[in-house]
C-alpha positions as CSV (number, residue, x, y, z in Angstrom):
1,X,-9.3,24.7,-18.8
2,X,-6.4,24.3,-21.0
3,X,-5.4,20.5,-22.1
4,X,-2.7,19.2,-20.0
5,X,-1.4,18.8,-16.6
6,X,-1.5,22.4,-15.5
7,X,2.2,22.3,-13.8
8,X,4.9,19.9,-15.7
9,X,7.4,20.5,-12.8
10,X,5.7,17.6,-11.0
11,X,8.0,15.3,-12.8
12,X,10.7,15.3,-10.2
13,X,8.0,14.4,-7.5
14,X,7.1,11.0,-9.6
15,X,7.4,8.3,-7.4
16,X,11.2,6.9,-9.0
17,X,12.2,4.0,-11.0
18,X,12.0,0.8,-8.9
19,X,15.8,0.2,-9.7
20,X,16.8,3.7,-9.3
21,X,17.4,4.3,-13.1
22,X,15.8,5.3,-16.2
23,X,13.9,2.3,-18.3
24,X,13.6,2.3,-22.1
25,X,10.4,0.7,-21.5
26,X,9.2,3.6,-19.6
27,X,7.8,6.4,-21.5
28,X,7.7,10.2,-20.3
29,X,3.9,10.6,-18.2
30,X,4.0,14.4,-19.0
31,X,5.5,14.9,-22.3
32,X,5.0,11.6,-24.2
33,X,2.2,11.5,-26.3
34,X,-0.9,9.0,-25.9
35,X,0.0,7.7,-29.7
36,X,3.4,7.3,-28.2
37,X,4.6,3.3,-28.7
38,X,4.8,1.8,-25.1
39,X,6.3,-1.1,-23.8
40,X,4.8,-1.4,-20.5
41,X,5.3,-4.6,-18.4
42,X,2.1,-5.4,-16.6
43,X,1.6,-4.8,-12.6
44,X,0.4,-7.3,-10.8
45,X,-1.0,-4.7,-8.2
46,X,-3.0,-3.0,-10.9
47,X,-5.2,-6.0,-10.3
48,X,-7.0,-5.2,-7.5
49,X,-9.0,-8.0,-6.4
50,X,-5.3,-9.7,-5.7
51,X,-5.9,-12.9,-4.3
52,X,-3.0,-15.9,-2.8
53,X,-4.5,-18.2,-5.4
54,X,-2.5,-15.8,-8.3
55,X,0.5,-16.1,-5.5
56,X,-0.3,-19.9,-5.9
57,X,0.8,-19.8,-9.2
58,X,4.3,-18.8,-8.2
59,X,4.9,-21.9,-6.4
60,X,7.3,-22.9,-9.3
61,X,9.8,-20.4,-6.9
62,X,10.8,-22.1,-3.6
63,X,11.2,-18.6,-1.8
64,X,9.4,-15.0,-2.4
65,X,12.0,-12.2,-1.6
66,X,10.4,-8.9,0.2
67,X,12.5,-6.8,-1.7
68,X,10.7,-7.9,-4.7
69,X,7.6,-7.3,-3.3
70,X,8.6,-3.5,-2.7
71,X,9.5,-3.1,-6.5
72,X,7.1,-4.2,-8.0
73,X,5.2,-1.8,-5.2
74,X,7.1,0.9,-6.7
75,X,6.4,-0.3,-10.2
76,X,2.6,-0.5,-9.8
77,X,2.4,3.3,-8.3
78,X,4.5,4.4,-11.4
79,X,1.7,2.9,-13.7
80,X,-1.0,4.2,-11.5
81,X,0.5,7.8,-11.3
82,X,0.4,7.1,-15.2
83,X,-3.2,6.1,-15.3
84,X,-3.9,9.6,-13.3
85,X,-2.0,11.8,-15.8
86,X,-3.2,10.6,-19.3
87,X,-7.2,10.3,-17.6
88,X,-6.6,13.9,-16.2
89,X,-5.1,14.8,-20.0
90,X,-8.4,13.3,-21.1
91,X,-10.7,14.8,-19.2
92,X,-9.4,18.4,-19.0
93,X,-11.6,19.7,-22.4
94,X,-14.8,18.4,-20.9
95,X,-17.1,20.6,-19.8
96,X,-17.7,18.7,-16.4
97,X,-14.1,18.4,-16.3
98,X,-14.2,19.6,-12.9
99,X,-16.2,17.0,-11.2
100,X,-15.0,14.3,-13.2
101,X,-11.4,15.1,-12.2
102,X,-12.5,15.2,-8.2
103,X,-13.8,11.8,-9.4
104,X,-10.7,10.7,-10.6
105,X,-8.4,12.3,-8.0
106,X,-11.3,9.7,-5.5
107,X,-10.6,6.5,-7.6
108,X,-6.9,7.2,-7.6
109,X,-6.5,7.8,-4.5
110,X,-8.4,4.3,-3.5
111,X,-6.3,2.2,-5.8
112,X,-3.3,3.6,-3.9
113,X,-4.9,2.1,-0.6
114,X,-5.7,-0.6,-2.4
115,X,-2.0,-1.4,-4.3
116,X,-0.6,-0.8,-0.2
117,X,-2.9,-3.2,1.8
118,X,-1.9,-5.7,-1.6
119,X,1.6,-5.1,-1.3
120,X,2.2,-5.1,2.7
121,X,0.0,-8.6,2.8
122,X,3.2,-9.5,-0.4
123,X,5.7,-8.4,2.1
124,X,4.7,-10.5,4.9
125,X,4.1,-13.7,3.1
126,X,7.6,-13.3,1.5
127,X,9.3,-12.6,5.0
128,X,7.3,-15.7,6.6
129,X,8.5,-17.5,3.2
130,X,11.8,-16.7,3.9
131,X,12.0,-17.1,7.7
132,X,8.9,-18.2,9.8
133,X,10.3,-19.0,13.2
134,X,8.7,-16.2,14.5
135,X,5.4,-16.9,13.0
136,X,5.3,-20.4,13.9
137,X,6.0,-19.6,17.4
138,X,3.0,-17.0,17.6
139,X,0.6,-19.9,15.8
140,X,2.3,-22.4,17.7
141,X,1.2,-20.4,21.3
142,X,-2.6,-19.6,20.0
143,X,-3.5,-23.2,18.8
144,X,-1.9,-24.4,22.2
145,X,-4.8,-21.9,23.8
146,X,-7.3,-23.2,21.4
147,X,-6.7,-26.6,22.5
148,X,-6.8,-25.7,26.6
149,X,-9.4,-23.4,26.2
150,X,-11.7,-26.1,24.8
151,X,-10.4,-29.5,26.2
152,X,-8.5,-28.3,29.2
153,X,-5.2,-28.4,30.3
154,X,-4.5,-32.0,30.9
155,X,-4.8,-32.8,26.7
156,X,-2.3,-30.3,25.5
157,X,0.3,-32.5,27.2
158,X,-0.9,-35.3,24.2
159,X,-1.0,-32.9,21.1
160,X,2.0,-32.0,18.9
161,X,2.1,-29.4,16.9
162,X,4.3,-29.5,13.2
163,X,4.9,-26.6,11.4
164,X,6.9,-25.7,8.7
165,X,10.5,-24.3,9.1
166,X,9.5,-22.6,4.9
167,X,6.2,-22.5,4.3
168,X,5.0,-22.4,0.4
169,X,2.9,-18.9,0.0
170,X,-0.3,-20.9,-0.4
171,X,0.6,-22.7,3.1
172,X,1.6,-19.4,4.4
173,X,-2.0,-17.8,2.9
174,X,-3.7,-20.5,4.4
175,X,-2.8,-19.9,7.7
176,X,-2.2,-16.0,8.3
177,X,-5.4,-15.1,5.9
178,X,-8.2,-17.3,5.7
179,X,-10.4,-17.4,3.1
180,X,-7.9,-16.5,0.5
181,X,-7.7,-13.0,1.3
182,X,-5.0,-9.9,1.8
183,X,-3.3,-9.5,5.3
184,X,-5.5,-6.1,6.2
185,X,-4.7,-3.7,9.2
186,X,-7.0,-1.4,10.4
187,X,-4.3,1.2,11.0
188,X,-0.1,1.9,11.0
189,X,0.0,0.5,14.2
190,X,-1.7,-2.7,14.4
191,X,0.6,-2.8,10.8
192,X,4.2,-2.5,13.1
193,X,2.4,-4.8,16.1
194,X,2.0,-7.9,13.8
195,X,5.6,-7.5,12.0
196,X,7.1,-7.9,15.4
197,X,5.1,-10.8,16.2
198,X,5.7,-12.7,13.0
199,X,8.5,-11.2,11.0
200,X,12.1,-12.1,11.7
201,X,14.2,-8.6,13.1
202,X,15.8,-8.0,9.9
203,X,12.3,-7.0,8.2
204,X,10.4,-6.2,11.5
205,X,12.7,-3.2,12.4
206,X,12.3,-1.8,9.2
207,X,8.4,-1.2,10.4
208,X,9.8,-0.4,13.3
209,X,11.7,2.6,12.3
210,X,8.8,4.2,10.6
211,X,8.8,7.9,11.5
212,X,5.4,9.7,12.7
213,X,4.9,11.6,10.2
214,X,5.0,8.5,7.8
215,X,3.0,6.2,10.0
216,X,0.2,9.0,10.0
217,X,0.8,9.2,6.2
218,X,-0.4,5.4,5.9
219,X,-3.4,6.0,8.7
220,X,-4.6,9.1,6.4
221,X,-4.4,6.9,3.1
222,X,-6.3,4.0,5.1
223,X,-9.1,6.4,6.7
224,X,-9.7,8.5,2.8
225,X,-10.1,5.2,1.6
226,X,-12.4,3.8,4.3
227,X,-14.6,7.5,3.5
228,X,-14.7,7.1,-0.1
229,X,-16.0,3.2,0.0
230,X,-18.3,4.0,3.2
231,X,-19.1,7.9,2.6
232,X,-20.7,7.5,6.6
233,X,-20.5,9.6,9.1
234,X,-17.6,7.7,11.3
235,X,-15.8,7.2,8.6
236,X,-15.9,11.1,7.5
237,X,-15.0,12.0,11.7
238,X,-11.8,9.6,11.5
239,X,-10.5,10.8,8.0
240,X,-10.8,14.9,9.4
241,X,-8.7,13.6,12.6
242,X,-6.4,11.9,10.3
243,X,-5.9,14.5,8.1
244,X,-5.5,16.9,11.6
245,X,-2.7,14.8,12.5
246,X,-1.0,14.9,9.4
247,X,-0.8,18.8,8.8
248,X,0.7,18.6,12.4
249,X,4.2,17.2,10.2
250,X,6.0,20.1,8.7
251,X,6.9,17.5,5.9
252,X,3.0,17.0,5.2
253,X,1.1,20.3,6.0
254,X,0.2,20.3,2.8
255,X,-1.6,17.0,3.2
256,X,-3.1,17.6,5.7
257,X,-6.4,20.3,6.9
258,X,-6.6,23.3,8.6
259,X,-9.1,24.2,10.9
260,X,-12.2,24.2,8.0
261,X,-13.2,20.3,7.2
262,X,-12.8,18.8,4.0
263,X,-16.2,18.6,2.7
264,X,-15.2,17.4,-0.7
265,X,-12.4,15.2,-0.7
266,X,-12.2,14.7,-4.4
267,X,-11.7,18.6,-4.7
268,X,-9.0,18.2,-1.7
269,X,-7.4,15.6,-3.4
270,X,-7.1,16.6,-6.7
271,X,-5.8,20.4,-5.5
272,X,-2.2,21.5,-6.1
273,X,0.1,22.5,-3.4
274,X,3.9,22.8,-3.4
275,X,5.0,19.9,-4.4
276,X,2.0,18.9,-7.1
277,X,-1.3,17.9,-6.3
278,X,-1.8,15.9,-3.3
279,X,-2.5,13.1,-5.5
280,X,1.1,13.1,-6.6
281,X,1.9,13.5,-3.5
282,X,0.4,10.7,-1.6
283,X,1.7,8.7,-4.4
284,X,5.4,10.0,-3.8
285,X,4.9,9.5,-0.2
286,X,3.9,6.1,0.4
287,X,6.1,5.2,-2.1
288,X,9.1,6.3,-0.3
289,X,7.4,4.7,2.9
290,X,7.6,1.5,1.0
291,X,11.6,2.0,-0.4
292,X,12.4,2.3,3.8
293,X,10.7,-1.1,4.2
294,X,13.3,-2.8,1.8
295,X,15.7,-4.7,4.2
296,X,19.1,-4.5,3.4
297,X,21.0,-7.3,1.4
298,X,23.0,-10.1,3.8
């Protein structure tokens, strides 16, 4: 196999700049070399194992915007796409190059799921930051059934409840994920169900307005994932029906199977179709799902 990503035109497929223009502290992912000086500013995605105690920190600001929280999203898939591409120039003159790439393609492809679940759980603590009316009212409603499920009706008359208008992100972490974890969805819409129970209309419709083809783009990223951490048998069956529904798209044939199942999916992943590998183009595509979240400026 010859050193190098074997087609350079996936450049224009890169997920973009977060800000929509070029960066001097960016350097080129195909044609830069690894002795290249880089100024790279860290993402805070790229750490995994993101918890609301590091949000904790950030205290020191009053208010978290969401738009924020979708450029730094875009920022973190940029590193992660460069991660892929130097690895893939690393590995390419091994002999085993071909099952350490499906390997890679696998781990890639889970820190994408990952980086997402981190950055929509960032995007609904900054739009409860910002403006929790909604959520307070939904919280407000199920402690009220806590109480007169457990007391009875006649003691709900006697308890107050007093919520914050702005909740701090640790206040906010506290009480929409326990135990100091992410805000996780089992799938796209259980995702778009809780942003129109807690999020105010100006971020909620943005969910809202998700296309099909992009809301079985997230369920397909969320069911690969769930197959390569589980490797069972249910989680195999969802990610072929997933993957069914998503070659259904003419936008993401590609992505998607055709009638043979996908046995290997680091092979799947790290093949190249039209518009790069599907890698790349998971990357891309989630990427853009997360640019149509940003709500527009008041």
């Amino acid at each position: 196999m010859a050193g190098g990503f074997p087609n350079k035109s996936i450049r224009p497929f890169l997920p973009r700049n977060p800000v929509g223009t070029s960066s001097p502290d960016r350097c080129d992912p195909v044609t830069d070399s690894p002795s290249t000086p880089v100024r790279r500013r860290k993402s805070k995605y790229l750490k995994v194992h993101l918890s609301w105690k590091l949000l904790g920190e950030l205290e020191g600001m009053r208010k978290r915007n969401p738009t924020s929280a979708v450029e730094d999203f875009h920022e973190a898939v940029d590193d992660l796409v460069h991660y892929y591409e130097r690895m893939y120039d690393g590995i390419a003159h091994f002999s085993d190059a071909l099952s350490l790439l499906s390997s890679l393609a696998e781990q890639t492809l889970f820190t994408l799921a990952a980086l997402w679940e981190a950055f929509v759980s960032d995007y609904f603590m900054s739009s409860i930051n910002r403006d929790a009316e909604k959520f307070n009212t939904d919280l407000r409603e199920r402690m009220k059934k806590s109480v007169k499920d457990r007391f009875g009706d006649q003691v709900i008359d006697y308890v107050r409840f007093t919520l914050p208008n702005n909740p701090s992100l640790e206040t906010i972490g506290g009480m929409a994920a326990r135990d100091e974890r992410n805000l996780a969805f089992k799938d796209t819409e259980s995702m778009i169900s809780r942003a129109s129970e807690w999020l105010s209309e100006r971020h909620s419709s943005r969910f809202q307005a998700l296309s099909a083809e992009e809301r079985d783009t997230l369920d397909a990223l969320i069911k690969i994932r769930n197959y390569v951490a589980h490797r069972s048998e249910f989680a195999s069956e969802e990610m072929e029906e997933a993957l069914k529904r998503l070659a259904q798209h003419p936008g993401t044939r590609d992505l998607g199977r055709g009638t043979r199942r996908v046995n290997k999916v680091g092979a799947y992943l790290k093949a190249w179709t039209g518009g790069g590998s599907r890698v790349h183009v998971f990357c891309r595509r989630v990427s853009d799902i997360a640019d149509k979240l940003k709500p527009e400026e008041p």
